[in-house]
Backbone bond lengths (Angstrom), bond angles and torsions (degrees), N, CA, C in turn:
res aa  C-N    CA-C-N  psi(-1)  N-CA   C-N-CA  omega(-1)  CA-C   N-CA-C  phi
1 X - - - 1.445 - - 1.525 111.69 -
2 X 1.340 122.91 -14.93 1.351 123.75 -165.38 1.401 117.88 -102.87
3 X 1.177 102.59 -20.31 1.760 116.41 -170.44 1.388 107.79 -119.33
4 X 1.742 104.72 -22.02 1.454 111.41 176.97 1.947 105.16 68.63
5 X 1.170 113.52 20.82 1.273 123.06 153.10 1.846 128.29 -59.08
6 X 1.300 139.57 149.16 1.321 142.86 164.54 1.112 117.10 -117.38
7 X 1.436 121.21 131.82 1.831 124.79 155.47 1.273 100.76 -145.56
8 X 1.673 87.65 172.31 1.365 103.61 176.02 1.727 105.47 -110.22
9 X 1.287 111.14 156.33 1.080 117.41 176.64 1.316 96.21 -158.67
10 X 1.937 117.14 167.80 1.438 128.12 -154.11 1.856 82.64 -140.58
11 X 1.499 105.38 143.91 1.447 116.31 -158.90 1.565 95.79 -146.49
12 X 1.156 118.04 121.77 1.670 137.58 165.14 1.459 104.09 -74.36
13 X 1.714 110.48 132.62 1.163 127.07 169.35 1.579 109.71 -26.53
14 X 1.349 122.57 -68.56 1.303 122.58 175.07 1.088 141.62 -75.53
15 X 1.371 119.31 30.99 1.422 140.33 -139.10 2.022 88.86 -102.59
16 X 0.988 143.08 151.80 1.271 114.67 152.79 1.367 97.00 -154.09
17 X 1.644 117.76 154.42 1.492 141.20 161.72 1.080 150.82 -76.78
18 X 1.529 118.59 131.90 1.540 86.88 -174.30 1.750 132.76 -77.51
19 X 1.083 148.36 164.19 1.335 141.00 -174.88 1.611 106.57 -82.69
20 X 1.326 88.92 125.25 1.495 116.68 171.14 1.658 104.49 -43.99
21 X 1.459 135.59 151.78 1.183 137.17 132.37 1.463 147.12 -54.72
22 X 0.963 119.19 29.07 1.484 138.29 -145.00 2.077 110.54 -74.01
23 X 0.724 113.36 125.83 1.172 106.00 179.33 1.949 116.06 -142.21
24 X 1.154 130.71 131.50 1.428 122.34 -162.27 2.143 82.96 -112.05
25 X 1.270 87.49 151.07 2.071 100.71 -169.94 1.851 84.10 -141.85
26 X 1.547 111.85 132.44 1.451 118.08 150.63 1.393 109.28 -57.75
27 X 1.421 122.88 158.70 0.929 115.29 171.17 1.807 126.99 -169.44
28 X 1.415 131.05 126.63 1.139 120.20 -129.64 1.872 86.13 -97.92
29 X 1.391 141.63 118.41 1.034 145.61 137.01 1.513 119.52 -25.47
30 X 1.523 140.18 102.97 1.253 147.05 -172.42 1.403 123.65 -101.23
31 X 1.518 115.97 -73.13 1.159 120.37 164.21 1.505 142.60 -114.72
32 X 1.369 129.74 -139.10 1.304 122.38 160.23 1.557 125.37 -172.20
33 X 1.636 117.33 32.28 1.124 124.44 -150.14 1.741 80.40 -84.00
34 X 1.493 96.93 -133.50 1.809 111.86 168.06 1.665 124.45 -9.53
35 X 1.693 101.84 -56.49 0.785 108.34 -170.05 1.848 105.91 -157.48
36 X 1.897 125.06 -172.24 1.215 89.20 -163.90 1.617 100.17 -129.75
37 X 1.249 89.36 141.56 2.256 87.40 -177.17 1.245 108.83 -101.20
38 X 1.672 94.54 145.21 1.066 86.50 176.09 2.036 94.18 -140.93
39 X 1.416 112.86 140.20 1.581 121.96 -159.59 1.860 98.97 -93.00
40 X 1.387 117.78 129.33 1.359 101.06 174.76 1.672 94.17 -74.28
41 X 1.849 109.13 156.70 1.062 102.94 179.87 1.803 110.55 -108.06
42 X 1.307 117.40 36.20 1.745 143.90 151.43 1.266 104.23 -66.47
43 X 1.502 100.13 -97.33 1.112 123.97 -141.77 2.162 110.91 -113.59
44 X 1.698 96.93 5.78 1.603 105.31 165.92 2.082 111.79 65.86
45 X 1.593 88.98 13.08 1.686 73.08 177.56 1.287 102.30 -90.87
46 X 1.454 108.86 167.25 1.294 111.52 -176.14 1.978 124.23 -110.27
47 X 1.228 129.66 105.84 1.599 102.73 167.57 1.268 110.19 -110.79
48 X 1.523 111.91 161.76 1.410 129.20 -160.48 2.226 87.35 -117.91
49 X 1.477 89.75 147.64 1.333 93.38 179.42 1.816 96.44 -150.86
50 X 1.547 99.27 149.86 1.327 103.58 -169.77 1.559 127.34 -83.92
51 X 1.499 122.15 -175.40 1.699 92.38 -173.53 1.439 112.99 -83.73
52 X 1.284 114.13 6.87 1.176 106.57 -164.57 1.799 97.39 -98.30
53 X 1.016 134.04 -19.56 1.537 154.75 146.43 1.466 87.54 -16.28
54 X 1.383 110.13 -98.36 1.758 132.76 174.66 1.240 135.59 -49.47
55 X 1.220 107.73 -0.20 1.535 119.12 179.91 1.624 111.22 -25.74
56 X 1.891 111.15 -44.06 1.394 103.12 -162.61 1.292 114.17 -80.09
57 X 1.534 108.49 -15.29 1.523 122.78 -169.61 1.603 121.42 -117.07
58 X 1.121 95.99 2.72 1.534 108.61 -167.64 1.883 103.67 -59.82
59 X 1.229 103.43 -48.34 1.673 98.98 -177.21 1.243 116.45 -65.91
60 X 1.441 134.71 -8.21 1.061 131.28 -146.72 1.766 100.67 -138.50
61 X 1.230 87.41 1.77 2.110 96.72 173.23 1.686 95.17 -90.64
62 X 1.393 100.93 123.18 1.642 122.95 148.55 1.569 116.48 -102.34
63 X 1.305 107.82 159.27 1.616 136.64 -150.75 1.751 80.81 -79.55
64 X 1.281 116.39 138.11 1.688 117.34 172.96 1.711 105.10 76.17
65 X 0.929 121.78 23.18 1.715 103.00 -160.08 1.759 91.52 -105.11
66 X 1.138 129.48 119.76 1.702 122.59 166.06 1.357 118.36 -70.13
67 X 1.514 126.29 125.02 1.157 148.46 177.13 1.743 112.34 -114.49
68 X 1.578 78.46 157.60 1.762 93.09 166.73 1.400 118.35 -102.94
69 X 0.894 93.94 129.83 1.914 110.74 177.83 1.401 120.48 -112.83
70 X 1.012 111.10 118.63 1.785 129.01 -169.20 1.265 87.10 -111.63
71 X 1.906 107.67 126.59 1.438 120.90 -152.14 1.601 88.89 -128.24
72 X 1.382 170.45 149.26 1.007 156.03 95.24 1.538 126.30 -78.32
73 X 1.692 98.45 120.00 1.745 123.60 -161.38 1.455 101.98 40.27
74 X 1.438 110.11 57.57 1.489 119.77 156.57 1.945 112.39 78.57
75 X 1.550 96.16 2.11 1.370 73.76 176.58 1.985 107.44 -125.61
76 X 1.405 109.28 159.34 1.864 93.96 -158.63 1.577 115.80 -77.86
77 X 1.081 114.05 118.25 1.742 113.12 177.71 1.506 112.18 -102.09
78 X 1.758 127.52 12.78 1.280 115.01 -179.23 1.149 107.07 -175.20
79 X 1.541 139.83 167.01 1.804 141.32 165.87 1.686 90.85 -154.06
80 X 1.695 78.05 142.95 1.353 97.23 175.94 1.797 86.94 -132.85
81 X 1.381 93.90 147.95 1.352 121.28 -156.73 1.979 82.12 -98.30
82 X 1.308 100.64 156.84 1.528 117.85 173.50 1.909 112.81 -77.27
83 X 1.407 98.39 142.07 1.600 85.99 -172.28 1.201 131.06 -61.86
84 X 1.324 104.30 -11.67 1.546 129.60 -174.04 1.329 123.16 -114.15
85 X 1.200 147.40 114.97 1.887 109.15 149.79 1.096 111.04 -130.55
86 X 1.634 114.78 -179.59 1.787 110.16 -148.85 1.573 83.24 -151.72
Protein backbone atom coordinates (compact mmCIF):
# COMPACT_ATOMS: atom_id res chain seq x y z
CA UNK A 1 0.00 0.00 0.00
CA UNK A 2 2.88 2.37 0.57
CA UNK A 3 5.07 2.14 -2.40
CA UNK A 4 2.14 0.96 -4.45
CA UNK A 5 4.31 -2.05 -5.42
CA UNK A 6 2.74 -5.82 -6.60
CA UNK A 7 3.78 -9.52 -6.04
CA UNK A 8 2.79 -12.60 -5.87
CA UNK A 9 3.34 -14.75 -3.13
CA UNK A 10 1.88 -18.41 -2.03
CA UNK A 11 0.51 -18.63 1.74
CA UNK A 12 -0.21 -21.91 3.90
CA UNK A 13 -3.48 -22.28 5.61
CA UNK A 14 -1.66 -21.64 8.87
CA UNK A 15 0.49 -19.11 7.87
CA UNK A 16 -0.52 -15.92 9.85
CA UNK A 17 0.32 -11.96 9.92
CA UNK A 18 1.03 -9.50 11.77
CA UNK A 19 -1.69 -6.55 11.98
CA UNK A 20 -1.08 -3.57 10.19
CA UNK A 21 -1.30 -0.19 12.22
CA UNK A 22 -3.92 1.41 10.48
CA UNK A 23 -5.69 4.24 11.73
CA UNK A 24 -8.34 6.66 9.65
CA UNK A 25 -8.11 10.78 11.30
CA UNK A 26 -10.83 13.51 9.85
CA UNK A 27 -9.11 15.92 8.46
CA UNK A 28 -9.42 19.56 7.34
CA UNK A 29 -7.55 20.21 3.80
CA UNK A 30 -5.83 23.90 4.11
CA UNK A 31 -3.52 24.77 1.60
CA UNK A 32 -1.48 24.08 -1.48
CA UNK A 33 1.67 26.02 -1.95
CA UNK A 34 5.05 23.64 -1.71
CA UNK A 35 3.33 21.15 -0.43
CA UNK A 36 -0.22 20.13 1.08
CA UNK A 37 -1.71 20.57 4.80
CA UNK A 38 -3.82 19.11 6.08
CA UNK A 39 -5.14 20.12 10.15
CA UNK A 40 -6.56 17.13 12.20
CA UNK A 41 -9.90 18.47 13.12
CA UNK A 42 -9.41 16.84 17.14
CA UNK A 43 -6.65 17.83 18.20
CA UNK A 44 -5.44 20.85 15.29
CA UNK A 45 -2.07 19.22 14.41
CA UNK A 46 -1.06 19.67 11.23
CA UNK A 47 0.71 17.19 8.37
CA UNK A 48 1.72 18.31 5.04
CA UNK A 49 1.87 15.59 2.28
CA UNK A 50 3.30 15.85 -1.18
CA UNK A 51 1.61 15.89 -4.64
CA UNK A 52 2.66 12.89 -5.42
CA UNK A 53 0.84 11.44 -2.03
CA UNK A 54 -2.54 12.80 -3.85
CA UNK A 55 -2.04 12.19 -7.20
CA UNK A 56 -5.63 10.47 -7.26
CA UNK A 57 -7.31 13.31 -5.54
CA UNK A 58 -5.34 16.17 -6.07
CA UNK A 59 -7.78 17.83 -8.73
CA UNK A 60 -10.62 17.40 -6.88
CA UNK A 61 -9.27 18.79 -3.26
CA UNK A 62 -10.84 22.25 -2.32
CA UNK A 63 -9.39 24.72 0.30
CA UNK A 64 -11.54 23.86 3.77
CA UNK A 65 -12.89 20.56 2.47
CA UNK A 66 -12.68 17.60 5.46
CA UNK A 67 -11.11 14.39 4.42
CA UNK A 68 -10.14 11.01 5.54
CA UNK A 69 -6.70 10.17 6.15
CA UNK A 70 -5.45 6.63 6.46
CA UNK A 71 -2.28 7.03 8.59
CA UNK A 72 -0.02 3.86 9.01
CA UNK A 73 2.18 3.99 12.48
CA UNK A 74 1.40 7.64 12.31
CA UNK A 75 2.58 8.43 9.08
CA UNK A 76 -0.17 9.32 5.94
CA UNK A 77 -0.42 6.62 3.16
CA UNK A 78 -3.92 7.77 1.64
CA UNK A 79 -7.21 10.46 1.52
CA UNK A 80 -10.39 9.76 0.71
CA UNK A 81 -12.31 12.68 -0.31
CA UNK A 82 -16.01 13.14 1.31
CA UNK A 83 -18.91 11.74 -0.73
CA UNK A 84 -20.32 14.94 -1.11
CA UNK A 85 -19.23 18.59 -1.13
CA UNK A 86 -21.21 21.76 -1.09
Amino acid sequence: MITGSQFERTYRSGDKFEKADLEEQEMEYLCDKDSFCFMNTTNYEQIFLTRDQLEDVIDLLKENTVCTVLLHNQKPIGVTLPHSST
